[in-house]
VMD Tcl script that draws the C-alpha trace (Angstrom):
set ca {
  {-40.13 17.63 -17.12}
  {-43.67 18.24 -18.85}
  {-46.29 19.06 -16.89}
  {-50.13 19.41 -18.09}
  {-52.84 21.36 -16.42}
  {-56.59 20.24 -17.52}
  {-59.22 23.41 -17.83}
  {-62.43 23.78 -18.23}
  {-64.70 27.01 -19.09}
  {-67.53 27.60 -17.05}
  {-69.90 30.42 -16.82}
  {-69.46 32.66 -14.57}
  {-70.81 31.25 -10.74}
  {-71.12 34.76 -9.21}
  {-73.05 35.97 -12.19}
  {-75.21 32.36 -11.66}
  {-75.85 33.35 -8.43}
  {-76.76 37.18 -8.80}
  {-79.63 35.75 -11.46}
  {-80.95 33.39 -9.34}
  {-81.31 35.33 -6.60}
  {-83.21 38.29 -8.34}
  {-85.20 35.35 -9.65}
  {-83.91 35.68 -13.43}
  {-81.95 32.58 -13.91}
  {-84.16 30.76 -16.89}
  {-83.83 27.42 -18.33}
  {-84.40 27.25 -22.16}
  {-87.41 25.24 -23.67}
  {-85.08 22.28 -23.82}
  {-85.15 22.02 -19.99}
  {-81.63 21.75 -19.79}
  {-79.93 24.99 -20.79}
  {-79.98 28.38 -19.36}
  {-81.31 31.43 -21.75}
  {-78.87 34.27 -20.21}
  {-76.54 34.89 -23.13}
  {-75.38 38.28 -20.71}
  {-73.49 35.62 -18.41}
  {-69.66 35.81 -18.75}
  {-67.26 32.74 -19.18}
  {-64.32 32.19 -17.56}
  {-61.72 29.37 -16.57}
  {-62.91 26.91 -13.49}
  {-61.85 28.67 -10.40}
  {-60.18 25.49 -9.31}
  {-58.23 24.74 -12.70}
  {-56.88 28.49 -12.54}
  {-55.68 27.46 -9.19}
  {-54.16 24.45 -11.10}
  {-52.31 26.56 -13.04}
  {-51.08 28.83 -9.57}
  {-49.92 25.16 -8.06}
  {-47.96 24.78 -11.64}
  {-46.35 27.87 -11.59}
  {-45.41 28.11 -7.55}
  {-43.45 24.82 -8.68}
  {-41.62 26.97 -11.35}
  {-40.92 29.64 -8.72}
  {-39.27 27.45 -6.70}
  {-37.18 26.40 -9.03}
  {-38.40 23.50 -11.19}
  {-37.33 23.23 -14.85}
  {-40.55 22.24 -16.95}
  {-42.72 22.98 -19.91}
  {-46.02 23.80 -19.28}
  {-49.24 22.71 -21.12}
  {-52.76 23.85 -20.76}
  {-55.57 21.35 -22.56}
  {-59.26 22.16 -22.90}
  {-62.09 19.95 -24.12}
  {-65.19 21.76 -24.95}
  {-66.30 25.25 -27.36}
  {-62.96 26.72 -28.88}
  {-62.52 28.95 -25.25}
  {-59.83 31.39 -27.43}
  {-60.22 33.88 -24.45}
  {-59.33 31.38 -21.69}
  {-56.73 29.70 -22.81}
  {-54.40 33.32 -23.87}
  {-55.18 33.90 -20.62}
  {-53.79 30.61 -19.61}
  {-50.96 31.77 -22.09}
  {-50.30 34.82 -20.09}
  {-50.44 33.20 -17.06}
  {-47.16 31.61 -18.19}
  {-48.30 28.08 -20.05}
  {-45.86 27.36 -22.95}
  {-48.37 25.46 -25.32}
  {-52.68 25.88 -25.66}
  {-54.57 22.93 -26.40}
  {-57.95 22.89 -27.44}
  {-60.15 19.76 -28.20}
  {-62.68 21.46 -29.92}
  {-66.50 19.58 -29.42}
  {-70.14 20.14 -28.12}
  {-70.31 19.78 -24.50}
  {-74.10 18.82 -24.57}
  {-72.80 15.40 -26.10}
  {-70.56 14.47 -24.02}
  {-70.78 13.38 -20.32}
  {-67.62 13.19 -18.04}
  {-65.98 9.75 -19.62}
  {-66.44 11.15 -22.73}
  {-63.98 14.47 -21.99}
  {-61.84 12.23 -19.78}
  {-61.54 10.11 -22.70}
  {-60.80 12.79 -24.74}
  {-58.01 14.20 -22.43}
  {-56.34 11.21 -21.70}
  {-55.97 10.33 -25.38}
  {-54.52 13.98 -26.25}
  {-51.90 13.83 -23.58}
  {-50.67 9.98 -24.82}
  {-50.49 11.91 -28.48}
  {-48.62 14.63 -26.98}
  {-46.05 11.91 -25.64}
  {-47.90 11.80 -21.87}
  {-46.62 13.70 -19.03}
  {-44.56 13.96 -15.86}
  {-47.60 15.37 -13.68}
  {-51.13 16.35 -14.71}
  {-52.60 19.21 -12.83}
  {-56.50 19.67 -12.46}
  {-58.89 21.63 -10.24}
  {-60.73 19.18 -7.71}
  {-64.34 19.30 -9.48}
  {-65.86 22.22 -11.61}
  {-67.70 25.11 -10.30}
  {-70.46 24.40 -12.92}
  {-71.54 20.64 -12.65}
  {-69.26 19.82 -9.15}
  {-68.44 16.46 -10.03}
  {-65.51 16.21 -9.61}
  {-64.96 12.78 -11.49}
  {-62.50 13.69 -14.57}
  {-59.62 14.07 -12.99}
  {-59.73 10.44 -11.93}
  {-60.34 9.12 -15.03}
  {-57.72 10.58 -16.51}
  {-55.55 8.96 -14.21}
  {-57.23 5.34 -14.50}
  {-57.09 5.88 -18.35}
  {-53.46 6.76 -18.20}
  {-52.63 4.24 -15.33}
  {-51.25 7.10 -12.89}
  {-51.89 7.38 -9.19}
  {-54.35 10.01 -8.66}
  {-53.91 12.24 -5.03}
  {-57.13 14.76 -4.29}
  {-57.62 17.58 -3.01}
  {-54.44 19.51 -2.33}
  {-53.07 22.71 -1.15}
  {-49.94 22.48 -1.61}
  {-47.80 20.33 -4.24}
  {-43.63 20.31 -4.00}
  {-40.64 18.05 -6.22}
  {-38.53 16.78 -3.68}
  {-36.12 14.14 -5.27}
  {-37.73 12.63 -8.06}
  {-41.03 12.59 -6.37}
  {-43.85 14.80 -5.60}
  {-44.81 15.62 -1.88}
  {-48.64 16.93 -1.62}
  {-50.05 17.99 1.59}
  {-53.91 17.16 1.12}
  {-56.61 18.76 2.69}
  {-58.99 16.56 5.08}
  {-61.76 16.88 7.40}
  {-59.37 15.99 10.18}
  {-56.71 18.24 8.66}
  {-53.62 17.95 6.31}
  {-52.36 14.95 5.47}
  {-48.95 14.98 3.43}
  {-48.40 12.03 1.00}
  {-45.39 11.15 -1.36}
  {-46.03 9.93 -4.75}
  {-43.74 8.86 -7.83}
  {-44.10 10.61 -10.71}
  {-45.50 10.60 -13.59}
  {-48.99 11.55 -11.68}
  {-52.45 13.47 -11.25}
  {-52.63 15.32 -8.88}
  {-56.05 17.92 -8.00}
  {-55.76 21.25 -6.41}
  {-58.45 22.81 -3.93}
  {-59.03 26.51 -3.04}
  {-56.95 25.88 -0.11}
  {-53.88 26.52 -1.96}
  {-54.84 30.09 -1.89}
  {-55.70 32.80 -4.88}
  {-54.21 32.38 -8.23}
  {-51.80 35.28 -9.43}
  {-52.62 38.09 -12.13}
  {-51.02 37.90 -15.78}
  {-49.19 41.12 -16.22}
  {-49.81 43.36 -18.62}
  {-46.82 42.81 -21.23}
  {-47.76 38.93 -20.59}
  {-51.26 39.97 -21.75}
  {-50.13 41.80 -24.64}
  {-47.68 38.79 -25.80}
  {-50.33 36.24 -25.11}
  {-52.67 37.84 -27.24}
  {-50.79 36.36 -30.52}
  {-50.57 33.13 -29.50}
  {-52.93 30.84 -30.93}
  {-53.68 27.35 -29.39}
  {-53.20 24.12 -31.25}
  {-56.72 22.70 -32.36}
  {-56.73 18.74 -32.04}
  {-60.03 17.22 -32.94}
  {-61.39 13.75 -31.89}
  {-60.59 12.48 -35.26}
  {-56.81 13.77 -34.90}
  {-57.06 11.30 -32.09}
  {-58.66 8.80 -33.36}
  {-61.59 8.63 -31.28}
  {-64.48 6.86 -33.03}
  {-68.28 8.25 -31.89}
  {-68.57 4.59 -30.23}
  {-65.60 5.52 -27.38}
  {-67.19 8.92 -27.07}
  {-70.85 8.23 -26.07}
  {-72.01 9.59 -23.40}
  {-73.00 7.00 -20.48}
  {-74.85 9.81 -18.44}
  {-77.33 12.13 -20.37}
  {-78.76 15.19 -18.84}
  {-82.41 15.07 -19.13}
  {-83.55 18.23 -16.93}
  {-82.59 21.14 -14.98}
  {-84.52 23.52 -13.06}
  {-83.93 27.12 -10.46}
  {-85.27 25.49 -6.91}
  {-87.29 27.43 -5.39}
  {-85.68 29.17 -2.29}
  {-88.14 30.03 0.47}
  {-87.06 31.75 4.18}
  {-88.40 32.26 7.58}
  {-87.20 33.53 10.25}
  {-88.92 33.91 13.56}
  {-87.88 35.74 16.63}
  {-87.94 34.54 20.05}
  {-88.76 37.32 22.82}
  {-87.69 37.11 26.36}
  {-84.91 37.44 28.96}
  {-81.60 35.42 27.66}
  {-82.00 32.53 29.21}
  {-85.31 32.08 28.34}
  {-84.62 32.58 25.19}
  {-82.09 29.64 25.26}
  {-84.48 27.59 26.56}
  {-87.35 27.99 23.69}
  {-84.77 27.85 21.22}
  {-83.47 24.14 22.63}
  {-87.45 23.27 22.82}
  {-88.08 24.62 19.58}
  {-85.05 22.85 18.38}
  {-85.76 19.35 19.68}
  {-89.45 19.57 18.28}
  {-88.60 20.33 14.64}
  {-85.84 17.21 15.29}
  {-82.78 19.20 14.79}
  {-81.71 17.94 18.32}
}
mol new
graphics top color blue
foreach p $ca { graphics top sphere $p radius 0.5 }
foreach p [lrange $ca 0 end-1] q [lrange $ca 1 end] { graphics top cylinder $p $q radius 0.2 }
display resetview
């Protein structure tokens, strides 16, 4: 069995969010990219988690190889770590992410994985923590002509098949799907594990297999981006907050008025 977990490197959202709140998160003269070069990069929160649904299939006993593709700057950092982690094989599709929109890197997966020979199950995280899209994963799968299921928390072989218990607004729902498949993980399935340190150590002299578009034979006409980015911008973020004085019950009762006059009842 082959599986394949899709990543992505993103900076880091907690260090996004500490610079825009203390007002320091910049966008460059192009309008489109952010100046803080201080800003850490990581792997997507949700394709680490990927990688923890991958592995939680190996602990229970599954026989596989595991692959780790990413399309995007050579991310040499992420992907040992994805070696640590326990991944058998490091892809990286190395190309300018300002030129491509989200067909353009689904194109570029799906066409490494059919060079690779394709693969029992595809593993991604359920959108990424930069952009929140949330759109590649399912082009993969139309591109590769697998059943996609989204969102889950848990993923398990039984048989020949995959059970996944998904994650709804009305609760989880378990489906069955044949394999070979693409399945997306949420933060529901709980926090990834830690490499260890001899894992770290060993991981540190692998090197990842560099495939570019032309290894693929991807003309510039397939990898065009349909959507272009043409501006970003820090929203301004304004509070007020206004007390309401009085006995309990009166207090309920200017809140509900107050309520119904600014029409959020």
């Amino acid at each position: 069995m082959k599986i394949i977990v899709c990543v992505k490197e993103v900076m880091d959202p907690d260090a996004v969010n500490n610079y825009a709140v203390a007002g320091r998160l910049e966008i460059g003269a192009d309008g489109k990219t952010l100046t803080q070069t201080a800003i850490p990069k990581l792997m997507n929160g949700y394709d680490e988690q990927a990688i923890e649904a991958a592995l939680r299939l190996r602990d229970a006993g599954a026989d596989f190889t595991l692959t780790v593709i990413s399309a995007g700057p050579e991310p040499d950092k992420m992907l040992k770590h994805a070696a640590a982690l326990g991944a058998q094989e490091i892809v990286s599709i190395p190309v300018d992410p300002a030129e491509l929109d989200y067909h353009s890197v689904a194109t570029l997966l799906a066409a490494q994985i059919k060079a690779s020979g394709g693969a029992d199950l595809i593993l991604c995280g359920r959108q990424a923590s930069d952009d929140d899209q949330g759109v590649v994963p399912a082009l993969v799968a139309e591109s590769l002509g697998m059943p996609v299921v989204t969102v889950a928390r848990a993923v398990e072989l039984v048989g020949e098949k995959l059970r996944v218990t998904r994650v709804t607004p009305e609760g989880d729902e378990v489906v069955e799907v044949a394999c070979p498949a693409v399945v997306t993980i949420s933060n529901e399935i709980g926090d990834p594990r830690y490499p260890t340190a001899s894992a770290k150590v060993k991981a540190r002299r692998v090197k990842p297999t560099v495939v570019t578009p032309g290894d693929l034979n991807l003309d510039e006409a397939r990898l065009q981006p349909r959507v272009m980015l043409t501006k970003q911008f820090v929203p301004e973020v304004q509070g007020n907050c206004e007390f309401l004085q009085g006995e309990p019950a009166e207090v309920a009762d200017l809140l509900i008025e107050r309520l119904k006059a600014d029409s959020v009842l």
